[in-house]
ROMARMAR-886693 format. One record per residue (C-alpha): chain; residue number from 1; x, y, z. Coordinates in steps of 0.25 Angstrom, whole numbers. Layout:
BEGIN
- c_k_px_py_pz
- A_NUM_X_Y_Z $
...
This chain:
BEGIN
- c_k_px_py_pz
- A_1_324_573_536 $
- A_2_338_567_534 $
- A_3_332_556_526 $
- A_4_324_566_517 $
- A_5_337_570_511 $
- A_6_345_559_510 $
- A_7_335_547_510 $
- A_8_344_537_502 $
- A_9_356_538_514 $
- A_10_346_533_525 $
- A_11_338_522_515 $
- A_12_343_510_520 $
- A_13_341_514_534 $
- A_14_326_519_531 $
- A_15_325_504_524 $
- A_16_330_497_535 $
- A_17_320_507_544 $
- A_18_307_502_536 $
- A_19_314_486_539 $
- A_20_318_485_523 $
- A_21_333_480_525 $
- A_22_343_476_513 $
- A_23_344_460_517 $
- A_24_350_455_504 $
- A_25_365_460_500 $
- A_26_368_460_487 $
- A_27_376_448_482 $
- A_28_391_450_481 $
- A_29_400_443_472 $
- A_30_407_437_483 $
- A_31_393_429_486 $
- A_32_390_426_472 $
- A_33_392_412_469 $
- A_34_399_407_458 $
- A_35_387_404_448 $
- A_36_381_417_451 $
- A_37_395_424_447 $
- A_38_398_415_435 $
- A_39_384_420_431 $
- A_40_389_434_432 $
- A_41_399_431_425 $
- A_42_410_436_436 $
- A_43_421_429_431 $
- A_44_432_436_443 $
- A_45_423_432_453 $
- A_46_420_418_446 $
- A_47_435_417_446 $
- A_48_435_422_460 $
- A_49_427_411_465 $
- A_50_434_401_457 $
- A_51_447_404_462 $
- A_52_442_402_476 $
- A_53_435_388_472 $
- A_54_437_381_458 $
- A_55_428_372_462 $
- A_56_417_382_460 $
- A_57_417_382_444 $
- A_58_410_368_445 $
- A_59_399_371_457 $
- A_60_386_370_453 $
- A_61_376_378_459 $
- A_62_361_373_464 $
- A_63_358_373_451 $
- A_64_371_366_447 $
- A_65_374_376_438 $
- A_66_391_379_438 $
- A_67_397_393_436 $
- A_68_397_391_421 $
- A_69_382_389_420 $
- A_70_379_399_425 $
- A_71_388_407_417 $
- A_72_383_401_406 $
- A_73_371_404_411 $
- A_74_372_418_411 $
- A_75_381_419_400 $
- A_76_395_424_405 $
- A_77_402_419_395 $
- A_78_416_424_401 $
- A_79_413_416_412 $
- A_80_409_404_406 $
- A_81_423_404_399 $
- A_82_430_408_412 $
- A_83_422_396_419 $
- A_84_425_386_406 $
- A_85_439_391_408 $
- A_86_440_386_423 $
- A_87_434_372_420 $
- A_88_420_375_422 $
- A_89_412_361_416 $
- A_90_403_367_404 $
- A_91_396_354_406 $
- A_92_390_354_419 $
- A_93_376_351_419 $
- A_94_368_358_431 $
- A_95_356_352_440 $
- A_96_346_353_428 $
- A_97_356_348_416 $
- A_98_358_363_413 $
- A_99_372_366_407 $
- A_100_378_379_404 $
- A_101_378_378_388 $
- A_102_363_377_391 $
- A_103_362_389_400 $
- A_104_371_396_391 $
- A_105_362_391_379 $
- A_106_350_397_385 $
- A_107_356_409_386 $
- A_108_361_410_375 $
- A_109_375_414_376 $
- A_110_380_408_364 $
- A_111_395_411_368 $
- A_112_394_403_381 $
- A_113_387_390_373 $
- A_114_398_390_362 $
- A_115_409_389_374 $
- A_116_401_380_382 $
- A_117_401_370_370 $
- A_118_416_372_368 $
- A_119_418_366_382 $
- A_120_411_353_375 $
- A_121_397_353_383 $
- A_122_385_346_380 $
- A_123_378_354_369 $
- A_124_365_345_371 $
- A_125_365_345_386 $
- A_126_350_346_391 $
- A_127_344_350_404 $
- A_128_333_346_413 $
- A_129_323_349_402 $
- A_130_330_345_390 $
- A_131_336_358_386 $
- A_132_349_360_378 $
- A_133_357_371_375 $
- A_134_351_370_361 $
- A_135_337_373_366 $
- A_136_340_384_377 $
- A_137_347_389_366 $
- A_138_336_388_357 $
- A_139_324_392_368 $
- A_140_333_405_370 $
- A_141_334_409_356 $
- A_142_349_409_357 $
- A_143_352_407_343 $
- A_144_367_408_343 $
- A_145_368_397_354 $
- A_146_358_389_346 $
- A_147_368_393_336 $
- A_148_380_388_344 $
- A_149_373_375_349 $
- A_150_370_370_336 $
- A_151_383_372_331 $
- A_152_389_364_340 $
- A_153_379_353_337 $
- A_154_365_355_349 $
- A_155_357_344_345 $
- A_156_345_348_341 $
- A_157_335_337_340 $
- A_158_337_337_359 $
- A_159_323_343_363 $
- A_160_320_347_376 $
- A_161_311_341_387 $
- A_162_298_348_381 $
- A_163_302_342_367 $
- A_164_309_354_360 $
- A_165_320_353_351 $
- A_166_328_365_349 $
- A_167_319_369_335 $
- A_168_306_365_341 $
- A_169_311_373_353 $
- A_170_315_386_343 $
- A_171_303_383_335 $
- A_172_293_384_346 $
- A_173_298_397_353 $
- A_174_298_404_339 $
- A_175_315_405_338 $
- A_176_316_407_324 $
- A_177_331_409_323 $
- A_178_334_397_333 $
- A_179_323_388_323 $
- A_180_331_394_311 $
- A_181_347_389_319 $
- A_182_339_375_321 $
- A_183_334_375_309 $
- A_184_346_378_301 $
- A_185_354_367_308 $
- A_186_343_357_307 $
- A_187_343_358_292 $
- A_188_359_358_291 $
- A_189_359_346_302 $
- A_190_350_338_290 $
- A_191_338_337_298 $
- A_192_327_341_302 $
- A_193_319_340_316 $
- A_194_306_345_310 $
């Protein structure tokens, strides 16, 4: 009867009657680690953690992606600048030759790609499959990054693994407005890759 009229007061005893327990505690940011908070964004708790152990800012994970990849990644753009600001290498390169201008190129956050080329890293890195930030940038539509990456002189002519350059690649997924940023500096450039 009791339970008739308030039910939600004795549900996780009637739960843990039927054998259905709550096994798994929500994560608190005392266990997050350092990537997953860069990845938030959590530029206190990053702080935080740093403050304890500078050493952190470098440490690759099982991936071997750093704080600031991940950031990158995720496109926190404050903590990017907060990590850059502390000494983080833009040039790392993780277990599969990713970089963070190349994750922040496929994503297309633009503001992080121009600050990550300020702090002088390789514009033409490529990864395990011959990917550069041009062509995530391009795969993605992320015209302003493709934008960005040419001004500051992407080579064009790199192709990926499976043969793609960055026009071919914009071409054969239909992106109009990335084939028309290629084309335009193509023509400017004097040649002509077709």
């Amino acid at each position: 009867e009791s339970n008739k009229h308030n039910h939600r007061q004795n549900e996780p005893m009637l739960w843990k009657q039927r054998g259905n327990e709550v096994t798994v505690r929500p994560a608190t940011l005392d266990s997050l680690s350092i990537h997953q908070l860069a990845a938030q964004g959590d530029v206190s708790q990053v702080a935080t953690h740093l403050h304890k152990d500078s050493s952190l800012l470098s440490k690759q994970d099982e991936r071997g992606f750093t704080p600031l990849m991940w950031a990158a990644a995720f496109g926190e753009k404050a903590m990017v600048d907060f990590l850059l600001e502390k000494g983080a290498d833009p040039k790392t390169i993780a277990r599969e030759r990713e970089s963070a201008l190349t994750l922040a190129s496929s994503g297309g956050f633009v503001d992080i790609v121009e600050t990550l080329l300020k702090h002088g890293v390789d514009i033409n890195t490529y990864d395990w499959n011959g990917g550069t930030p041009l062509l995530y940038a391009v795969r993605g539509n992320h015209i302003k990054c493709v934008e960005a990456l040419l001004a500051k002189g992407a080579d064009m002519t790199i192709e990926s693994d499976s043969g793609y350059s960055p026009m071919a690649l914009a071409v054969a997924l239909g992106h109009k407005k990335s084939r028309f940023k290629v084309d335009v500096t193509e023509t400017h450039a004097g040649q002509s890759y077709w």
